[in-house]
Structure formats: structure tokens, C-alpha cells
NUVOVO-95412 format. One record per residue (C-alpha): x, y, z; residue in three letters; residue number from 1. Coordinates in steps of 0.5 Angstrom, whole numbers. Layout:
+-------+-------+-------+-----+-----+
:  east : north :    up : res :   n :
+-------+-------+-------+-----+-----+
:     X :     Y :     Z : ALA : NUM :
...
+-------+-------+-------+-----+-----+
% end
This chain:
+-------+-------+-------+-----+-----+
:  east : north :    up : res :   n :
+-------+-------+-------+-----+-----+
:   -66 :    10 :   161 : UNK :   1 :
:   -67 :    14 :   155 : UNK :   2 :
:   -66 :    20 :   160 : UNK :   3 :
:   -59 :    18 :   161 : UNK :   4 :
:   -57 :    20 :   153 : UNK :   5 :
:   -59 :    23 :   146 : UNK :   6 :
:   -58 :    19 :   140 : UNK :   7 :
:   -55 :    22 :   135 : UNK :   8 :
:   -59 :    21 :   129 : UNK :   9 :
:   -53 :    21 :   123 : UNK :  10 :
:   -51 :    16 :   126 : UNK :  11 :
:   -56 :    12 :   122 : UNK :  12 :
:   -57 :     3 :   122 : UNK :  13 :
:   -53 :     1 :   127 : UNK :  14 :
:   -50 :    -7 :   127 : UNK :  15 :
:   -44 :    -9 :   130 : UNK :  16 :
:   -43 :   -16 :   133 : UNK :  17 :
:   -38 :   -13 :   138 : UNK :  18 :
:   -37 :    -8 :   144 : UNK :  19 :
:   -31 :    -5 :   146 : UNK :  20 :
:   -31 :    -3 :   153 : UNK :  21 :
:   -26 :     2 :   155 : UNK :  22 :
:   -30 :     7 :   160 : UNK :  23 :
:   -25 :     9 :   165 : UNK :  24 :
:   -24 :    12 :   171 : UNK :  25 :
:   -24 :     6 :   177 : UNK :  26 :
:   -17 :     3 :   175 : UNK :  27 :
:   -13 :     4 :   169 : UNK :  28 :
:    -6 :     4 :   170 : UNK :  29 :
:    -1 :     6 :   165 : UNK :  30 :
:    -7 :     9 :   161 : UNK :  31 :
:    -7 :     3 :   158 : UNK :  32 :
:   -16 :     3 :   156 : UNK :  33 :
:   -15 :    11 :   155 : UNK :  34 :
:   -10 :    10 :   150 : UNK :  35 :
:   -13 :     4 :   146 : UNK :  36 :
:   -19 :     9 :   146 : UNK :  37 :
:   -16 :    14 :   143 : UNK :  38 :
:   -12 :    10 :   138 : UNK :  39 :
:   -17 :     6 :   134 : UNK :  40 :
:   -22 :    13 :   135 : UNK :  41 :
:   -16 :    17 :   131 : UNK :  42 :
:   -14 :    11 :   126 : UNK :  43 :
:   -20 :     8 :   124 : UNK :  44 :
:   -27 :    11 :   120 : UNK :  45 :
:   -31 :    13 :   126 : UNK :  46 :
:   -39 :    16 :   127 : UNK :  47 :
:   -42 :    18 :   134 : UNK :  48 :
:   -48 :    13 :   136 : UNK :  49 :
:   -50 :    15 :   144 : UNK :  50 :
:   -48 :    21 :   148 : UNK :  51 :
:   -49 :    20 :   155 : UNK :  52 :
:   -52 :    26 :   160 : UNK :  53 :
:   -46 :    27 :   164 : UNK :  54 :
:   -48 :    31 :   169 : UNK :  55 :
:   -53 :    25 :   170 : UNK :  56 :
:   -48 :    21 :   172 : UNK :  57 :
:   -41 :    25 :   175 : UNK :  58 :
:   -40 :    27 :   180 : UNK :  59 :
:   -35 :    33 :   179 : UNK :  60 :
:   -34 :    34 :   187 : UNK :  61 :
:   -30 :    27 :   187 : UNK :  62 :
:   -28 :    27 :   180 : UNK :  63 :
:   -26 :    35 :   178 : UNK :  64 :
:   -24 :    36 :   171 : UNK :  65 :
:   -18 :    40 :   171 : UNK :  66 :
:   -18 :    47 :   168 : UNK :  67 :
:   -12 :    51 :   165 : UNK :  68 :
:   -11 :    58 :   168 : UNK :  69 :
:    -6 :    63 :   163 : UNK :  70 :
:    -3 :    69 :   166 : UNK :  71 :
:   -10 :    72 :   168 : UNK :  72 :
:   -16 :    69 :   165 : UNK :  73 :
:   -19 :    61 :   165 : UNK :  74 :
:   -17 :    58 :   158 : UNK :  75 :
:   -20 :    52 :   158 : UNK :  76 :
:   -23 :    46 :   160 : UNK :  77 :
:   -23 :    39 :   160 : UNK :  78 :
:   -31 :    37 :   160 : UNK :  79 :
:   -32 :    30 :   162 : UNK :  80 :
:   -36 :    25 :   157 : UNK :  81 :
:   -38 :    18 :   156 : UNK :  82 :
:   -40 :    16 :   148 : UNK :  83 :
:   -42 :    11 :   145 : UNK :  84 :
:   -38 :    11 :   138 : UNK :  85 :
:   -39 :     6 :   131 : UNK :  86 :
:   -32 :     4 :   128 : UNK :  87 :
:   -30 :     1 :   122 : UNK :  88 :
:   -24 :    -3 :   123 : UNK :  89 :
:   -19 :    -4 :   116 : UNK :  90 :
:   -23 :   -10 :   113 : UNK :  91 :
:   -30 :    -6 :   114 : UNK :  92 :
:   -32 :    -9 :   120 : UNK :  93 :
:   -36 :    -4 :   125 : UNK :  94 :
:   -35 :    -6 :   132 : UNK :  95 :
:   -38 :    -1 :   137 : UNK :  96 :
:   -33 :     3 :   143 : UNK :  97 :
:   -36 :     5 :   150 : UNK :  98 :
:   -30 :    10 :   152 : UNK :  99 :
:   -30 :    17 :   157 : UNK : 100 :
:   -31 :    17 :   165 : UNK : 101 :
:   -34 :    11 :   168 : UNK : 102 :
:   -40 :    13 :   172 : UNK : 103 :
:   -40 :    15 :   179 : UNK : 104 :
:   -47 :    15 :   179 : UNK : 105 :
:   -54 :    12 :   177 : UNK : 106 :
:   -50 :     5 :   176 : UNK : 107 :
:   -56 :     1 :   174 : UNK : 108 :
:   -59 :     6 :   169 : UNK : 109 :
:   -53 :     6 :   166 : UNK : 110 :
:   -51 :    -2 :   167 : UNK : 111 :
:   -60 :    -2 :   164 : UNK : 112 :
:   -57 :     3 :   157 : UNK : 113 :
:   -51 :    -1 :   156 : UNK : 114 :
:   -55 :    -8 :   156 : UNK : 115 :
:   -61 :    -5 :   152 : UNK : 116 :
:   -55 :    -2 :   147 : UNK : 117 :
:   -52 :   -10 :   147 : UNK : 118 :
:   -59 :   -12 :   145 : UNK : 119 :
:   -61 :    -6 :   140 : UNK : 120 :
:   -56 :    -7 :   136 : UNK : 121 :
:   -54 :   -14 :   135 : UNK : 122 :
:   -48 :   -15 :   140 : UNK : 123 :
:   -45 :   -22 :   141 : UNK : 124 :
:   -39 :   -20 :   145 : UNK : 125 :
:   -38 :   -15 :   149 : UNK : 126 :
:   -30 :   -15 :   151 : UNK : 127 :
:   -27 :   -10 :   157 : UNK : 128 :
:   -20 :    -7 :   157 : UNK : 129 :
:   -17 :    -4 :   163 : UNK : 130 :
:    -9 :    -3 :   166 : UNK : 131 :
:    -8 :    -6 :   173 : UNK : 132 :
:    -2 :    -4 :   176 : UNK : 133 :
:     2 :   -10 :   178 : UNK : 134 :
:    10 :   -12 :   180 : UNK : 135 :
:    12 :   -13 :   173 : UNK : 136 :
:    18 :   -11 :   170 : UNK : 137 :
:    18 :    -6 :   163 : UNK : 138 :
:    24 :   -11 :   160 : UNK : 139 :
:    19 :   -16 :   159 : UNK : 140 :
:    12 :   -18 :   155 : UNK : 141 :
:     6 :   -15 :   158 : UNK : 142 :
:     2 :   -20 :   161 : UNK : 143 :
:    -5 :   -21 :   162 : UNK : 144 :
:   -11 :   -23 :   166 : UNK : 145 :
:   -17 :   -25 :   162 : UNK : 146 :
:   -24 :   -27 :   164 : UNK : 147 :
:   -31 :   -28 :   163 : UNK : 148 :
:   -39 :   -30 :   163 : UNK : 149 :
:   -38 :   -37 :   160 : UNK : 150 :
:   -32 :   -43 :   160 : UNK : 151 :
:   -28 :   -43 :   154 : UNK : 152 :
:   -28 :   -35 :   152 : UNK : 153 :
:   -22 :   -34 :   155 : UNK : 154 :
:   -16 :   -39 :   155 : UNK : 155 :
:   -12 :   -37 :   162 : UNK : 156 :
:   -10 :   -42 :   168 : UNK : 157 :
:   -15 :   -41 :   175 : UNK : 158 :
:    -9 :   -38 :   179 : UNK : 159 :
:   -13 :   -32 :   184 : UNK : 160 :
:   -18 :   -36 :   187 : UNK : 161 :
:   -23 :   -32 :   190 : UNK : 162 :
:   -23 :   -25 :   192 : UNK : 163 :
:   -27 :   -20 :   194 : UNK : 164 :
:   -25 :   -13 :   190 : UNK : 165 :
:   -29 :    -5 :   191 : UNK : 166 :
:   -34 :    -5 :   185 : UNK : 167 :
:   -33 :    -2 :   179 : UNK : 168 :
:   -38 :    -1 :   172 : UNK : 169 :
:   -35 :    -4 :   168 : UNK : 170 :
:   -34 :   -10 :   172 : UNK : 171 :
:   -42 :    -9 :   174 : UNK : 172 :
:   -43 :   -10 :   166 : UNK : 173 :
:   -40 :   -15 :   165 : UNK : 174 :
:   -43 :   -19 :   171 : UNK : 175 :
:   -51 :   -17 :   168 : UNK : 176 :
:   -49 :   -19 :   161 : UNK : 177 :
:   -48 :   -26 :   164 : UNK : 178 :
:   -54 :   -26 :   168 : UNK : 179 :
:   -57 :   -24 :   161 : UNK : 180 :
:   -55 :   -30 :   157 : UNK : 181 :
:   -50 :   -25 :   154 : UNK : 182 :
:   -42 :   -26 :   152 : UNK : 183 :
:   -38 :   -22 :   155 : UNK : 184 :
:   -30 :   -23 :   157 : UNK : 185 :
:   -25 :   -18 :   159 : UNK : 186 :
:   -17 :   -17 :   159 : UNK : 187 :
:   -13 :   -13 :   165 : UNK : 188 :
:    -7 :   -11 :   162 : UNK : 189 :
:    -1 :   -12 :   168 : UNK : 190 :
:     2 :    -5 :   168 : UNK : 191 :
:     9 :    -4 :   172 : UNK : 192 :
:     7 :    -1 :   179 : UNK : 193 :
:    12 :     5 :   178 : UNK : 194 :
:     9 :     7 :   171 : UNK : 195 :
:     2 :     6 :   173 : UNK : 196 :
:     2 :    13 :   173 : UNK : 197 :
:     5 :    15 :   166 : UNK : 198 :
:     2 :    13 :   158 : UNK : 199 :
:     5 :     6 :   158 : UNK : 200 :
:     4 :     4 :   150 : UNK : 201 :
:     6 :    -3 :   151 : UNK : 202 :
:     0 :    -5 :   155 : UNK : 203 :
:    -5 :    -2 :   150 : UNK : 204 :
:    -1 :    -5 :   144 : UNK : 205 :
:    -3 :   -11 :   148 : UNK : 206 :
:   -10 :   -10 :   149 : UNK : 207 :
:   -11 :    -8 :   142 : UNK : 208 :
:    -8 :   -15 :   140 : UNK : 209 :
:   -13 :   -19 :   144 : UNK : 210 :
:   -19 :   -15 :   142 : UNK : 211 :
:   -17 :   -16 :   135 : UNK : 212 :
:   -17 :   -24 :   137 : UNK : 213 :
:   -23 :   -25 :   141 : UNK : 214 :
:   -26 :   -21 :   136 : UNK : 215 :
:   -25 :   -24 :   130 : UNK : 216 :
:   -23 :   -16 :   129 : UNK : 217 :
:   -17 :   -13 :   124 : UNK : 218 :
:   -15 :    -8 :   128 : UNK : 219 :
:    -9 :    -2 :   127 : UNK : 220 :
:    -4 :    -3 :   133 : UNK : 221 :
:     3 :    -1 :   129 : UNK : 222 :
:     3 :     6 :   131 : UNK : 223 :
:     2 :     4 :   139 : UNK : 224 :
:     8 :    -2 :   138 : UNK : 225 :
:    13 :     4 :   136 : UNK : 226 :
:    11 :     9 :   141 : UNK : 227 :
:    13 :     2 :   146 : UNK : 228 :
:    19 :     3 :   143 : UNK : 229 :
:    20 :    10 :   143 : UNK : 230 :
:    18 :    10 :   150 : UNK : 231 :
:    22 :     4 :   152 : UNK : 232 :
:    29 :     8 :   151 : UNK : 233 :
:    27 :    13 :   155 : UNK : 234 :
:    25 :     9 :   161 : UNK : 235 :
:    31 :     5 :   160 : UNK : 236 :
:    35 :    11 :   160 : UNK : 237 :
:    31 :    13 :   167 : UNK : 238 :
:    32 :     7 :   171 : UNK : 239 :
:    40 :     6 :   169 : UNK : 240 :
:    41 :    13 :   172 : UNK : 241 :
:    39 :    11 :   179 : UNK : 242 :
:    42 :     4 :   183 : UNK : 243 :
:    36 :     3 :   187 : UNK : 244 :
:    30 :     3 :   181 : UNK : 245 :
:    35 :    -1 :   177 : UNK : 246 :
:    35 :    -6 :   183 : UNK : 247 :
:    28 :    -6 :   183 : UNK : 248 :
:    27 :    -7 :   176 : UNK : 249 :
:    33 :   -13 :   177 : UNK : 250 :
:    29 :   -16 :   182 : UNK : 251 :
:    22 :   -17 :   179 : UNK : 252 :
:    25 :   -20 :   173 : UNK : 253 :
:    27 :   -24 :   177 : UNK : 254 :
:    20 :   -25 :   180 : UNK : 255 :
:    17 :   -25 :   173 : UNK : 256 :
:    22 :   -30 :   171 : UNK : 257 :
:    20 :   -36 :   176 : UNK : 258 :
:    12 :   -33 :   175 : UNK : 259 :
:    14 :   -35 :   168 : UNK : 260 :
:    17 :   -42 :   169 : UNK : 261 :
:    11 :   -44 :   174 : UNK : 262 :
:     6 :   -42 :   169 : UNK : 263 :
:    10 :   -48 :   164 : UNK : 264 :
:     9 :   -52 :   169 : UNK : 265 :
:     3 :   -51 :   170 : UNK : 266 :
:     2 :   -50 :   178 : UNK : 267 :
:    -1 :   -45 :   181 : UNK : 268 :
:     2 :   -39 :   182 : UNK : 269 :
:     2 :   -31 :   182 : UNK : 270 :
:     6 :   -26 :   180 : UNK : 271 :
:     6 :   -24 :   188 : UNK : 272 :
:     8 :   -31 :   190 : UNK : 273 :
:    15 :   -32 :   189 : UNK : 274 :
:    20 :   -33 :   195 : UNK : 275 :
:    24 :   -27 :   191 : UNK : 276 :
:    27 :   -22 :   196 : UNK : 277 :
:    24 :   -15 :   195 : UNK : 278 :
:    24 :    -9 :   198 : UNK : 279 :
:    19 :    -6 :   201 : UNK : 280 :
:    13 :    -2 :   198 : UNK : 281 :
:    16 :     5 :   202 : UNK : 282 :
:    23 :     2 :   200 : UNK : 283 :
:    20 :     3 :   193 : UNK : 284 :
:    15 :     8 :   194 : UNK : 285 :
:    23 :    12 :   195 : UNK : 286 :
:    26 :    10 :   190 : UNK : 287 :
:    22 :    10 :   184 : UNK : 288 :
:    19 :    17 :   186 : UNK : 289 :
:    24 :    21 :   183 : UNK : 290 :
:    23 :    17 :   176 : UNK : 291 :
:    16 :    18 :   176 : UNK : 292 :
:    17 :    25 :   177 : UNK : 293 :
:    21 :    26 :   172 : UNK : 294 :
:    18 :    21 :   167 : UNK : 295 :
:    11 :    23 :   167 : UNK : 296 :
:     9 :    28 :   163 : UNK : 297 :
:     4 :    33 :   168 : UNK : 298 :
:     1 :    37 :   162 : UNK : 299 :
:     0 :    31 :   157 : UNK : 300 :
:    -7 :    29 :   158 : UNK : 301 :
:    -8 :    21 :   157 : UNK : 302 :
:   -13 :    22 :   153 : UNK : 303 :
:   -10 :    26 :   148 : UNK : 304 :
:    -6 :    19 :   147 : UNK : 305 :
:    -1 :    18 :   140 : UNK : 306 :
:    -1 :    22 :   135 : UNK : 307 :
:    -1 :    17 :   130 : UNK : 308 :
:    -5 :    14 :   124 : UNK : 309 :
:    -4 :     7 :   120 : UNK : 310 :
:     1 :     2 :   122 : UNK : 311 :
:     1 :    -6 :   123 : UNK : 312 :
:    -6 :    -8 :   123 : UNK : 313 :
:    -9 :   -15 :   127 : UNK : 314 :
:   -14 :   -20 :   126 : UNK : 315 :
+-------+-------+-------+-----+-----+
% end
């Protein structure tokens, strides 16, 4: 395990009660765990603990990082990292954050380094984040899917069943800290399906929201909510400007409405259940394509993230 990552030595006595898993890579819509990453990084004090060797574990091949090339000559290079980092939230909790690429090689070695991480340094709850795409609308509150190891560590309704989905790290942690006697809970961030490919604040406000709750944490989030802001009038003006997304978002609210009404009525139901006529997914792909274009930003990496410090803090 030990050749998967160097210690970093300044970071000296290491204690935290939580670890925060935002690795990315398998599924992050909207970028919602790589903007979390980037904002508790950027507002709260932090220190290095673990570098992970990345050429021991990406595959360039797969996963190229992307370069810039000025005029005539390369000018930069987006090198990909995993670390673990120590941060403090504003009451002077430390809690520790995986964040960078999830791994595509080496699985267990990795899985074995987090799981002996957990141990070393006395963490009782490791909490993963994510963004998932899904046919929501921006017009209403960011849902989320939660889950875990043990009953009682998440309050939410029983309503996938069981499915058989491709693996990931992540969740591949999550399953061996349970085996091991380990907490470990995780939240997906429901992200609208034609902004999945852009910076969708919203999701990772949330997930700073329920990583501060199950974490017992107080967390900065103030700055993520008003770029949500800012960014919502800017979608909203996108979407008026063409009759089709405009119908596509109507019948989603729709659809998330009487998801909504199911729920208080406690019966089991998906967001993708609803006897709701909605146009096909090439219909959609059509109509949002323009919108995407326009709205995402190619030159804008998520993990550059908000630039922002302070605002409205949780616990």
C-alpha cells in the first residue's frame, strides 16, 4: 500500500472523526463533488496529509488530461491528482477530504490505502458526494439520494429496489468500510440531465448542506448558494429563449411535482415512474444541444470552481 502515496510530513498529528470523499471521475454531473472540493479547499484552513502516485493508478490512455497549445508552443498541462487533504471547518473541527480523479487502476490497493487511512486516523464516518444526472428541473430544489452501511444513518424511503450498476471506487469504498465494521454513508446530488455537463452550483450547495448535517460539521456554503444564484438567471434566460427546452423543463416540473405528491404520501415511486408524457430522449438531445453549447463554458475547468471565500456557514 505504501507505494501508492508519499506522506507529507508538515502535515503532522492527524485526527478527524470524518472523511469526506469527493474523488471524481466514474459520475459527477453538474460537477457537483468537484465544485464542493474546490470551495471547502479555497474557504476553509487546509494542509496536505497523502499524495497518491498517479501514474500508479490513471490511465492516461483513457482519461487524457487536457493540454493548452498558444500560437506555437505547449503552455500548459492539466496534471491529474488524488490527495488527501486536513481541513478545518469554521468552529476548528478538522475533518479529511479525498478529492482528484478516481483511480482507474489498482482498485483494491486503493480501496486497502483509504480503509487504512480511516483507521490510522480515528475516522468514525466517511461521507461520499457525487452529481447524477437525472430528469429534474433547475426550477426546483436539488434532491438527493442517500445511502449507507448501516440502517438509521440516512433518513430516506426504500424506492430503487435492486439494481445492478457498473462499479466505481467510490462506491467500492463504501461497501469494504461496511464490511469492516465501518460507517460510511453517501449522497448523490440529483443534477438536471441538460446541465450535467455544466458547473451546477446548486447541487454542490446541497451537498455541502448534508455533509454539514451527517457530519455534525460547520461548513461555509454562502458563496456556492449565490453563485446558484447567479447562475439560475442565466439558465432561466437560456431556456425562455427556445420553445422546445422550455417544454422540456414545463414537463419535468410536472413530473417532479407529482414525484413530489407521491413522496408525502409515502408510496413508492421514482422520478422516472410518473405517467407524465415526455418527449423522447432524441427529442431532448435535440433540443437542449443548442443550450448546452451555449451555456457551458469549454475553457473553464471544474475544478477551478467558484472563486469565492466566507459566506453563510452550516452545522
Amino acid at each position: 500500500m505504501v507505494d501508492l502515496y508519499d506522506v507529507h510530513p508538515e502535515a503532522g498529528d492527524v485526527h478527524a472523526r470524518v472523511l469526506v470523499n469527493a474523488l471524481t471521475g466514474a459520475m459527477d454531473a453538474g460537477h457537483a463533488a468537484a465544485l464542493v472540493a474546490h470551495h471547502l479547499t479555497e474557504t476553509l484552513e487546509t494542509r496536505r496529509v497523502l499524495t497518491f502516485h498517479v501514474d500508479e493508478l490513471v490511465d492516461y490512455r483513457a482519461h487524457r488530461p487536457p493540454m493548452t497549445f498558444e500560437s506555437w508552443r505547449w503552455t500548459d498541462y492539466e496534471e491529474p491528482y488524488i490527495a488527501l487533504d486536513l481541513v478545518r471547518d469554521d468552529e476548528g473541527t478538522e475533518l479529511l477530504l479525498l478529492h482528484g480523479r478516481e483511480p482507474d487502476l489498482r482498485w483494491n490497493g486503493f480501496v486497502d490505502a483509504v480503509i487504512a487511512a480511516v483507521e490510522r486516523y480515528g475516522v468514525q464516518r466517511t461521507i461520499s458526494i457525487h452529481g447524477v444526472p437525472m430528469g429534474v428541473p433547475h426550477t426546483r430544489p436539488t434532491t438527493v439520494t442517500a445511502h449507507a452501511t448501516e440502517h438509521g444513518l440516512v433518513d430516506t424511503p426504500e424506492i430503487l429496489g435492486t439494481v445492478q450498476v457498473p462499479g466505481s471506487v467510490t462506491g467500492l469504498i463504501e461497501l469494504r468500510l461496511g464490511r469492516a465494521g465501518h460507517q460510511a454513508v453517501g449522497f448523490s446530488a440529483n443534477v438536471p440531465h441538460y446541465l450535467a455537463q455544466s458547473q451546477y452550483h446548486q447541487a454542490a450547495a446541497e451537498l455541502v448542506r448534508q455533509i454539514a448535517r451527517s457530519g455534525e460539521l460547520a461548513l461555509p456554503v454562502g458563496d456556492l448558494e449565490r453563485a446558484a444564484s447567479e447562475a439560475a438567471v442565466e439558465i432561466e434566460r437560456q431556456v425562455s429563449a427556445s420553445p422546445e427546452v422550455t417544454a422540456v423543463v414545463r414537463a419535468l416540473e410536472q413530473q417532479y411535482d407529482a414525484f413530489m405528491r407521491g413522496v408525502s404520501l409515502e408510496e413508492r415511486t421514482t422520478l422516472l415512474a410518473e405517467p407524465v408524457d415526455l418527449p423522447s430522449a432524441e427529442e431532448i438531445g435535440a433540443a437542449v444541444e443548442a443550450f448546452l453549447a451555449d451555456h457551458t463554458d469549454p475553457g473553464e475547468s471544474p475544478e477551478d470552481g467558484p472563486g469565492d471565500e466566507g459566506g453563510t456557514t452550516l452545522s
